[in-house]
C-alpha positions in Angstrom: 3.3 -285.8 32.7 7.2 -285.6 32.9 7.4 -288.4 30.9 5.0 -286.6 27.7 7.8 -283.6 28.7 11.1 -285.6 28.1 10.2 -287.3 25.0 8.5 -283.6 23.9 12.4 -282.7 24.6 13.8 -285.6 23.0 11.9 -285.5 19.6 13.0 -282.1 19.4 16.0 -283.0 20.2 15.9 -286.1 17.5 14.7 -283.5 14.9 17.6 -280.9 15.4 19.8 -284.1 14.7 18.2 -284.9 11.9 18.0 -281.1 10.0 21.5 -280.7 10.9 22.4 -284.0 9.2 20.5 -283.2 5.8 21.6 -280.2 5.9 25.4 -280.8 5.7 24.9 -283.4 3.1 22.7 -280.5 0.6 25.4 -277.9 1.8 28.1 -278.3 -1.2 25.3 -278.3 -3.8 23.6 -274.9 -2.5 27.5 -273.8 -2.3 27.7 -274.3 -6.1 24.4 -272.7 -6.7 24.9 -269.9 -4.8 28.5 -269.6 -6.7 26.6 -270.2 -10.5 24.5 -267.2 -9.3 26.9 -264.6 -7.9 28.8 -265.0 -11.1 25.7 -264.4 -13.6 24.8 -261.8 -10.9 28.2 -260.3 -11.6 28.6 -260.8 -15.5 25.7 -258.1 -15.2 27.4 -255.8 -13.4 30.2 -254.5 -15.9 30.1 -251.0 -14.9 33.0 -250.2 -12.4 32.1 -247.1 -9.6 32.6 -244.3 -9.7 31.9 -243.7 -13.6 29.7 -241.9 -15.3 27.2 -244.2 -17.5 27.6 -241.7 -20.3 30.5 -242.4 -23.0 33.4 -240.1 -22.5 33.3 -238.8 -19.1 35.8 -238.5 -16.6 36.3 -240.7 -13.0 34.0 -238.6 -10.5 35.8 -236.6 -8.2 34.3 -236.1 -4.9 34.6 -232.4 -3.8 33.0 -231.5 0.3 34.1 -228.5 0.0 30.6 -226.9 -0.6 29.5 -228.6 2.5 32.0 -226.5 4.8 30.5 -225.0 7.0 
């Protein structure tokens, strides 16, 4: 019975090894991927804050003062 516990333990162990091998190797390409899609994610972002959507308006100002209580 110890013996079916220790190799339980050791093909876990074995397994871990092995994930932590693959995964270093596929790191760099999800890297680029995740780059390719933060940058298309961005290039659809073009408003900046703060602004109204509308042409012609003005930066937001941010006035608490009705909230004095």
């Amino acid at each position: 019975m110890i013996t079916l516990i220790v190799a339980g333990i050791g093909l876990l162990a074995l397994v871990a090894i092995v994930v932590g091998i693959v995964e270093a190797t596929q790191a760099p390409t999800w890297r680029q991927i995740a780059a390719e899609r933060r940058a298309r994610w961005e290039a659809k972002q073009p408003q900046p804050h703060g602004l109204d959507p509308h042409a012609g308006s003005q930066p937001y100002d941010h006035d608490e003062s009705w909230d004095d209580d």
